[in-house]
C-alpha positions in Angstrom: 0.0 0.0 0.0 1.6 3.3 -1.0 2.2 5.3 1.4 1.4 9.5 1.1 2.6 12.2 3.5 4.2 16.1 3.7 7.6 16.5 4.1 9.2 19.7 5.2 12.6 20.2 3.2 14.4 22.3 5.7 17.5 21.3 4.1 16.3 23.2 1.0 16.6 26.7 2.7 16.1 29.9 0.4 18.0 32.7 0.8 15.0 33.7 2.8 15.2 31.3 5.4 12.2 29.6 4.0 11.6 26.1 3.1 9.4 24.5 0.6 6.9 21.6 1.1 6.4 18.3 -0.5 4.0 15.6 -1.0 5.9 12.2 -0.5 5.0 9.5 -2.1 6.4 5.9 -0.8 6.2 2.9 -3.2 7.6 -0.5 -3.0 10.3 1.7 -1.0 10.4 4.1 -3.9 10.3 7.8 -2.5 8.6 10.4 -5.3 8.1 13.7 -4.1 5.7 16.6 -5.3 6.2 20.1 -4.8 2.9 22.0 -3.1 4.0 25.0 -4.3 4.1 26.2 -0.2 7.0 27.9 1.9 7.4 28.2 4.8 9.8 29.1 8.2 10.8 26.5 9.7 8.8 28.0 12.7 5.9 28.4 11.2 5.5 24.3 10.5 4.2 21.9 12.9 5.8 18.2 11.9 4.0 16.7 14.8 0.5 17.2 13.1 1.9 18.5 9.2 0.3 21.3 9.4 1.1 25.3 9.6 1.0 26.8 12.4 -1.5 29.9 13.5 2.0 32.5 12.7 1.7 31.4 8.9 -0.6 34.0 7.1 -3.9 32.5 6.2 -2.6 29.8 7.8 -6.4 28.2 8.1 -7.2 28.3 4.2 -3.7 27.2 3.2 -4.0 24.6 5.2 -7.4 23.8 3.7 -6.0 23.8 0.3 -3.0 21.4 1.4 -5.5 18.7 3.2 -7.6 18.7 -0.3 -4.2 18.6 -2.3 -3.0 15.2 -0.1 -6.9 13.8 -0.1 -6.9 14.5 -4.1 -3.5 12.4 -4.4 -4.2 9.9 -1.9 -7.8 9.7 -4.5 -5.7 9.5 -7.4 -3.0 7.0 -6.0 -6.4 4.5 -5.3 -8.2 5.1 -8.4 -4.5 3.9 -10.6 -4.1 0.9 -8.3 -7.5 -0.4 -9.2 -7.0 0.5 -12.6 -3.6 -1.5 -13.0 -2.4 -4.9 -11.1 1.3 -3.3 -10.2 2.0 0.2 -10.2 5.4 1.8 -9.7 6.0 5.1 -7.8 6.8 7.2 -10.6 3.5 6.1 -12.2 1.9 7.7 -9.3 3.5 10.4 -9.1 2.7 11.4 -12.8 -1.0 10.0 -11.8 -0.9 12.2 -9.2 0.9 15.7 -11.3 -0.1 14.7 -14.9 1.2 17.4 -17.1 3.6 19.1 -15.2 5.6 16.1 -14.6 8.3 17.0 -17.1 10.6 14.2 -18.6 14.2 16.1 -17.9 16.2 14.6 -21.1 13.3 14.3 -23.5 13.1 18.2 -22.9 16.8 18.8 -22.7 17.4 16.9 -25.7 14.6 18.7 -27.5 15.7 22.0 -26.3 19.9 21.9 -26.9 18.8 20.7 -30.7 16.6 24.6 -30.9 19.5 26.7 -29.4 22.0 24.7 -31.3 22.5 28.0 -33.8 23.4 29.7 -31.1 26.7 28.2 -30.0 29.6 27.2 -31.4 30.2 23.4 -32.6 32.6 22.4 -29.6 30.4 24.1 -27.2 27.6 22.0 -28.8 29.2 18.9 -28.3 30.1 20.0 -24.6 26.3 20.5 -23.6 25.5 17.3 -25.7 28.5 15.6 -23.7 27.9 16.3 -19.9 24.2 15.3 -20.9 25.2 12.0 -21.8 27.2 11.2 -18.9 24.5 12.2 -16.3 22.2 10.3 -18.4 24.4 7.0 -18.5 24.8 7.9 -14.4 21.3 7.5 -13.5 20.3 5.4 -16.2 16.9 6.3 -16.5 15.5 7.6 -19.8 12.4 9.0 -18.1 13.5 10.6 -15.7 11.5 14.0 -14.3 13.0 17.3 -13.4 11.9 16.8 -9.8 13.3 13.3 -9.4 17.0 15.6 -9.6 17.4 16.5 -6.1 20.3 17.7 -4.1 21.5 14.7 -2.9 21.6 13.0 -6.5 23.6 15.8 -7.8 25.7 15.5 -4.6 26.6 11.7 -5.4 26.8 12.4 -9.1 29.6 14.7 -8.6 31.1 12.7 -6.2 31.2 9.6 -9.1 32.7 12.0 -11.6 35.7 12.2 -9.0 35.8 9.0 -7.6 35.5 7.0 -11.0 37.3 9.5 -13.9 39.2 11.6 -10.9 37.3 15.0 -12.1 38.4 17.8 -9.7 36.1 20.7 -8.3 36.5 22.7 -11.4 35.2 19.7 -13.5 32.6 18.9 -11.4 31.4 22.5 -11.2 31.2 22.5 -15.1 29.1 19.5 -15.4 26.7 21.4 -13.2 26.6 24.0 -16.4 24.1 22.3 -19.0 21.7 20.7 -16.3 21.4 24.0 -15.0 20.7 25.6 -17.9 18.1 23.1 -18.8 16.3 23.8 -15.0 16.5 27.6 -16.3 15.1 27.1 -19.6 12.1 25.4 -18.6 11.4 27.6 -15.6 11.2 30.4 -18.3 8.8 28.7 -19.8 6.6 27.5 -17.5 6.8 24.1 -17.8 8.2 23.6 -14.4 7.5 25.9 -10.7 10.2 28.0 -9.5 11.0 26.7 -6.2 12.6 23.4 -8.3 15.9 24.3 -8.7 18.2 22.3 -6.4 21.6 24.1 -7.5 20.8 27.0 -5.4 21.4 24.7 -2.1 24.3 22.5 -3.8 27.8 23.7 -3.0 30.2 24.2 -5.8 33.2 24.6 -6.1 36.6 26.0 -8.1 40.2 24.6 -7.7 42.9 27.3 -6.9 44.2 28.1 -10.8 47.7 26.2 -11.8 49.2 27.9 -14.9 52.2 25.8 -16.1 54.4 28.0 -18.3 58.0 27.3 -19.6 61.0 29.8 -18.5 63.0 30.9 -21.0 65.8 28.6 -20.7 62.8 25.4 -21.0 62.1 27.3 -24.3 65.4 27.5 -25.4 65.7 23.8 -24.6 62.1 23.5 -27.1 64.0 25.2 -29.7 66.8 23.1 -29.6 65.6 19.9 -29.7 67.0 17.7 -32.8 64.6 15.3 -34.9 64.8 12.8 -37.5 64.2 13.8 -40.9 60.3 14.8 -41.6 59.1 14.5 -38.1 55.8 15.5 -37.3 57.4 16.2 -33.7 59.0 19.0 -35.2 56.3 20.7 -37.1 54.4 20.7 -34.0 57.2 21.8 -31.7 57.1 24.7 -34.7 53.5 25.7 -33.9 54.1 26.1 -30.4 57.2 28.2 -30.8 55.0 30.6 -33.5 52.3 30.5 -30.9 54.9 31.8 -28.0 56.0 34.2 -30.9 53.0 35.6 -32.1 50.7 36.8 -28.8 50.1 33.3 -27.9 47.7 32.6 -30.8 45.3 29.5 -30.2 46.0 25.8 -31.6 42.8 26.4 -33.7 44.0 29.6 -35.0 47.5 28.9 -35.7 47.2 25.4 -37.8 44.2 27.3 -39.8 46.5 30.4 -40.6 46.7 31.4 -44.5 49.0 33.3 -46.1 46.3 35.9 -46.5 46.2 36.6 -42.9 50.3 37.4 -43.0 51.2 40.6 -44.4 54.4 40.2 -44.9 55.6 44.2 -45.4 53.8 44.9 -42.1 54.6 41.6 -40.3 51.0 41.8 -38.9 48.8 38.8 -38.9 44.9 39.6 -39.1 42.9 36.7 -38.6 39.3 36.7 -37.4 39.4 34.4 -34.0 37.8 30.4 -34.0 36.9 31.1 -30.2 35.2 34.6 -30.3 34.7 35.3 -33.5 36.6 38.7 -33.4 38.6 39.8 -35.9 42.5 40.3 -34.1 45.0 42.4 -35.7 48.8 41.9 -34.4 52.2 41.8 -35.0 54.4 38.6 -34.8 57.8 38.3 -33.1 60.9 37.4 -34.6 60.7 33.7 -33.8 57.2 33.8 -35.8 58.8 35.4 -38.6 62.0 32.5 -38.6 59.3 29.9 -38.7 57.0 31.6 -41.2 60.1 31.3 -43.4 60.9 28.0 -42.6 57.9 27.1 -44.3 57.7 29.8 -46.8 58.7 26.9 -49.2 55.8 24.7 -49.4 53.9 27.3 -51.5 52.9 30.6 -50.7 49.7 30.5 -52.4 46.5 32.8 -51.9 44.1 30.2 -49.6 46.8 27.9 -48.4 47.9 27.3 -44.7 51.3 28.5 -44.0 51.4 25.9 -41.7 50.8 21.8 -43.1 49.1 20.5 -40.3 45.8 20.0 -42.3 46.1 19.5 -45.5 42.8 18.8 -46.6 42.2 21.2 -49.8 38.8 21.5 -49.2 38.7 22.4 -45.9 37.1 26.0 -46.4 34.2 24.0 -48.0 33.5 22.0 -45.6 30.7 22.4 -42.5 31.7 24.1 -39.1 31.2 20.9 -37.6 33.5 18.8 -40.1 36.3 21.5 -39.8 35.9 21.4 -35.8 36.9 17.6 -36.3 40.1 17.9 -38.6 41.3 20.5 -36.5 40.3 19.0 -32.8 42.0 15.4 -34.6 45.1 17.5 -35.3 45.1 19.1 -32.0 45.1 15.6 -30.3 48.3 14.4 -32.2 50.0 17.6 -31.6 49.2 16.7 -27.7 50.5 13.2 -28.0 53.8 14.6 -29.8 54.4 17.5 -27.4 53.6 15.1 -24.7 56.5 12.9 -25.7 58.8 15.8 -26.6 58.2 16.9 -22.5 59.0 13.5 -21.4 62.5 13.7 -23.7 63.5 17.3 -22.1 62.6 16.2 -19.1 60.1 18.7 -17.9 58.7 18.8 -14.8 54.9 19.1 -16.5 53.3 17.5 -19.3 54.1 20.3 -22.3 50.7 20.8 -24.2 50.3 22.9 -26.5 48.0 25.6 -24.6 51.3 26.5 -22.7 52.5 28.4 -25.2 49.7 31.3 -24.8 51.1 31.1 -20.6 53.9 31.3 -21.6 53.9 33.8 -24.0 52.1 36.5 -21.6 54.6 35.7 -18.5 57.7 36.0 -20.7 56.2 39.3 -22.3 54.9 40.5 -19.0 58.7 39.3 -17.1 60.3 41.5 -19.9 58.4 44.4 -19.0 55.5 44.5 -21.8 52.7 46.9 -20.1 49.6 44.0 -18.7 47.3 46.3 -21.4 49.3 45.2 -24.5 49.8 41.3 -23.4 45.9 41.5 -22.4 45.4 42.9 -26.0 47.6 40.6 -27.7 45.8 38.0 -26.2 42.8 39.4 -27.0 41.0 38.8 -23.9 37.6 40.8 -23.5 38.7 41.5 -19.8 42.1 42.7 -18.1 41.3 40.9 -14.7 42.0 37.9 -16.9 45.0 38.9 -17.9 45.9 39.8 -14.2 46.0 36.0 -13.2 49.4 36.5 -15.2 50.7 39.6 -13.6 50.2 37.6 -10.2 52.3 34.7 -11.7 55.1 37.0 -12.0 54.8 38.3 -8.6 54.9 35.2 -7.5 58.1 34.0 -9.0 59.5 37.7 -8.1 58.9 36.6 -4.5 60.3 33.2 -4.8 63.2 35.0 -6.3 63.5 37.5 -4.1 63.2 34.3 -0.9 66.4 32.7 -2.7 68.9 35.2 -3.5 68.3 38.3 -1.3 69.9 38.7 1.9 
């Protein structure tokens, strides 16, 4: 017999001090719960009798409306158990709401498809991504937007750590898309206000870690020796360039054309994979060596100075297919620079997103103004650019700790 009660959620807390109230329904030891809609102090509840007490306004009528709302469940839960021989908690519960029991990933799935236009491919396959694993974590294709409570979020997290070590940061982005989802359908009425459980979960950011290589580490990067027609050294080539030239992105560097260098000026111009901004800027002189280096594969109007992809279609293609040759190249440059580390002995695994920290603490430990190197990076803010500046005050100090009486 299925068993139908309030529950006070005082662990649900508003910013308020108030705290919502559920219908509980208990199943074959399957809990469902259903939001009344009702908040309250935690004062103003009486768990001896479930009821609110005489300090709740109208506390008489509202608790009129909640006896019919449990008597109409309790009604509905009877009528479905005569209608059908076994019946699971879930089915009462959507007995019990109809309509507004929203299936989360049947909406989500629906709803990331509408506003794929507005995001880029890789942020696309992100959403799509971190959907996927939460769905393959509770493994249940029906499941409703208030089955995801605290607590399941809670342990979900704690599986992405404990199984595929994902730190706070990680975690915390996971959180992203199912939030956005909550938000989404809140705006449109499919789903009350009060159900958003990320207001009462704790998240999380692990302090930031910027590896970067010194100058004599790059010196070492330049001076590495390689057999004839490595790949190893074309991509040792792009990070150098990158370091060189305002620590340009993986995406933009390997889809650089000799129309985006003029030469006379030494000035690429390229409009930005990430942002979409166009970024004007001029290269340094290591750029300009390496440029030249491969000046010789043919400077031709459309080709990459650079022959990382050479697919010569590759302007033709979709967003999405370009995405993949370049995210395909980015992962062997990983695995080469990974290996080229392990051979110079660095104490960090050298990927190729270094180069833009790199890049802004060399420029910034030469004495490059934090507005140019925030520029050259083309950040939208200069408080972004200051997680570099403190990089260098930090080393100063070390410094300053090891040498100075």
């Amino acid at each position: 017999m299925p068993s139908v009660k309030f529950v006070f959620r005082t662990q649900q807390k508003d910013k308020d001090g108030l705290c919502p109230l559920y219908i509980r329904l208990i199943q074959n030891r399957q809990s469902k719960f259903i939001s009344t809609g009702v908040k309250a102090l935690p004062s103003q509840w009486d768990e001896k009798n479930h009821k609110l007490k005489k300090n709740f306004k109208n506390s008489t009528r509202v608790n009129a409306m909640l006896a019919k709302k449990i008597a109409d469940a309790a009604g509905t839960i009877a009528d479905t158990e005569r209608k059908h021989k076994t019946v699971s908690a879930r089915r009462l519960k959507e007995a019990v709401k109809g309509k507004d029991c929203l299936p989360f990933f049947k909406y989500s799935d629906e709803k990331l498809e509408k506003l794929k236009s507005n995001y880029s491919v890789n942020t696309y396959d992100v959403y799509r991504s971190q959907l996927k694993k939460f769905k393959e974590y509770v493994n249940d294709d029906n499941l409703m937007f208030d089955d995801i409570t605290v607590g399941l979020l809670q342990d979900y997290m704690l599986y992405r750590n404990q199984k595929f070590g994902n730190n706070k940061t990680t975690q915390k982005l996971s959180m992203i898309v199912l939030s956005m989802m909550f938000k989404n359908a809140q705006k449109e009425g499919l789903i009350e206000e009060t159900l958003y459980p990320f207001k009462n979960l704790e998240l999380q950011v692990e302090p930031s870690k910027r590896q970067f290589l010194t100058e004599a580490q790059f010196n070492q990067l330049r001076e590495a020796k390689f057999t004839t027609k490595s790949k190893a050294e074309l991509y040792r080539d792009l990070f150098m360039f990158s370091v060189s030239a305002g620590g340009l992105r993986f995406s933009d560097v390997v889809t650089l054309t000799w129309d985006n260098f003029n030469e006379q000026e030494q000035i690429i111009r390229k409009e930005i994979e990430k942002t979409g901004r166009i970024h004007a800027f001029k290269i340094g002189k290591t750029a300009l060596e390496i440029i030249e280096k491969y000046r010789t594969l043919g400077k031709s109007k459309g080709n990459f100075i650079f022959p990382a992809i050479k697919n010569a279609d590759f302007h033709l293609l979709s967003e999405e297919k370009r995405n993949s040759l370049v995210g395909s190249c980015n992962t062997i440059c990983g695995q080469h620079l990974r290996e080229l580390g392990k051979k110079l002995k660095f104490p960090f695994s050298l990927t190729f997103h270094l180069s833009r920290h790199t890049f802004a603490t060399m420029a910034l430990n030469k004495g490059m103004r934090i507005e140019y190197v925030s520029k050259l990076l083309d950040h939208r803010n200069i408080s972004t650019t200051q997680i570099y500046a403190k990089i260098v005050n930090d080393e100063l100090n070390k410094a300053v700790d090891a040498y100075v009486i």
